[in-house]
C-alpha positions in Angstrom: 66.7 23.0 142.7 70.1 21.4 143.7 71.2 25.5 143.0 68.6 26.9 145.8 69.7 23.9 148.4 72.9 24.9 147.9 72.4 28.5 148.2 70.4 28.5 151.4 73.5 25.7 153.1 75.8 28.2 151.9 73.3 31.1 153.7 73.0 29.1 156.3 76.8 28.8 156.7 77.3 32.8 156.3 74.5 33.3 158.8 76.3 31.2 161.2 79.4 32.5 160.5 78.3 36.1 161.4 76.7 35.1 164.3 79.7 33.7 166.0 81.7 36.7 165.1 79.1 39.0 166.3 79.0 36.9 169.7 83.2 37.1 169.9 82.7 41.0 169.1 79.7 41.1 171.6 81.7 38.9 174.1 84.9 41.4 173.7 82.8 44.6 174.3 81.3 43.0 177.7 84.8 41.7 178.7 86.1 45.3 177.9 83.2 46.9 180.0 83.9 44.5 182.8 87.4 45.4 183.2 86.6 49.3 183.2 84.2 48.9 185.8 85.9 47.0 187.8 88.9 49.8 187.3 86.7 52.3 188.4 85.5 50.1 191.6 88.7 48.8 192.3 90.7 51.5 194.6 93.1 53.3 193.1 97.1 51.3 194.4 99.2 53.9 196.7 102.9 54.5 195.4 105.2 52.8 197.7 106.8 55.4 199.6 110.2 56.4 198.5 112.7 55.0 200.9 115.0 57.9 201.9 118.5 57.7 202.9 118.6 58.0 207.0 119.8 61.6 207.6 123.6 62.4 208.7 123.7 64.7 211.8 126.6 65.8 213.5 128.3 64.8 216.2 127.0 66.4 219.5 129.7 69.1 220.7 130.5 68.4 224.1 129.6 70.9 226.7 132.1 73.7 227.5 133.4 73.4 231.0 133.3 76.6 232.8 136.3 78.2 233.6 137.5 80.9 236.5 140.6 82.6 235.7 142.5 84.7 238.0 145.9 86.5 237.9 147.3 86.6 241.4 149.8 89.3 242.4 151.4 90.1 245.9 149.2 87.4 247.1 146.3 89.1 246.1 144.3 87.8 243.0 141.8 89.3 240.7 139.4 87.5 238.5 140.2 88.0 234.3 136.4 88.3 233.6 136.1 91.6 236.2 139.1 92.7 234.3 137.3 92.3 231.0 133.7 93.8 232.3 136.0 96.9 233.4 138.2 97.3 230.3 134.2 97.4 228.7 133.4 100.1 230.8 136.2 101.7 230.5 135.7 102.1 226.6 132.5 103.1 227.0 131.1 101.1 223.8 130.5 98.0 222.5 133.5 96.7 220.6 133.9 93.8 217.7 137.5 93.7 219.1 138.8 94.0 222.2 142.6 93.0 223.2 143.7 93.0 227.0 147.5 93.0 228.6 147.9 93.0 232.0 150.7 94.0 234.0 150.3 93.5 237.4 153.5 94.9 238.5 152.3 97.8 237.6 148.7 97.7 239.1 147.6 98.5 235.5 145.3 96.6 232.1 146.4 98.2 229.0 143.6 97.8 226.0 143.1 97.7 222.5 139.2 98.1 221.4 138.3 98.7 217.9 142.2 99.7 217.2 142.0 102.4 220.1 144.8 102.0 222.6 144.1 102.5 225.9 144.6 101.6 229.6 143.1 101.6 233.4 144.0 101.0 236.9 143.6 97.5 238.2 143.0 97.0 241.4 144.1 93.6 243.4 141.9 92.9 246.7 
């Protein structure tokens, strides 16, 4: 008889000892479950945004003042850009390169467009 007592304390004691692991597994499995849930519920973070160097612009370029040129002769003058619009005239078609001398002793703007030489009558008013 002292053989069955001790058998069922020992049953007892395995029985007991199951239990609480079974309620740590159980426990772990509903602490497990908790957290995924409350992943799922839980919204998802935002990145930070990625700070960006601030960008490097130039320096603004100044505006260009306007200039009026004139070449005056026997006290009559004539304005360089009427010189120019005529030497384009004069040529006929539009040049990359265009290279003006004027010589207003002789009432005359010699030319170079596109490695043509040419020239034309300037007049002074």
């Amino acid at each position: 008889m002292a053989t069955t007592k001790k058998a069922a304390a020992t049953a007892e004691k395995e029985t007991k000892k199951a239990t609480k692991t079974a309620t740590k597994t159980a426990a772990k499995a509903t602490k497990a479950a908790e957290e995924v849930k409350a992943e799922k519920k839980a919204p998802a973070k935002k990145a930070a945004p990625k700070k960006t160097a601030p960008k490097k612009t130039a320096p603004a370029k100044p505006a260009e003042a306007k200039v009026d040129f004139f070449v005056e002769f026997g006290g009559v003058q004539v304005s360089v850009a009427d010189v120019i619009a005529n030497v384009k005239t004069t040529y006929g078609k539009d040049a990359k390169e265009i290279s003006v001398y004027l010589k207003p002793e002789e009432s005359k703007a010699y030319f170079v467009a596109d490695g043509e030489e040419m020239e034309m009558d300037v007049f002074f008013c």
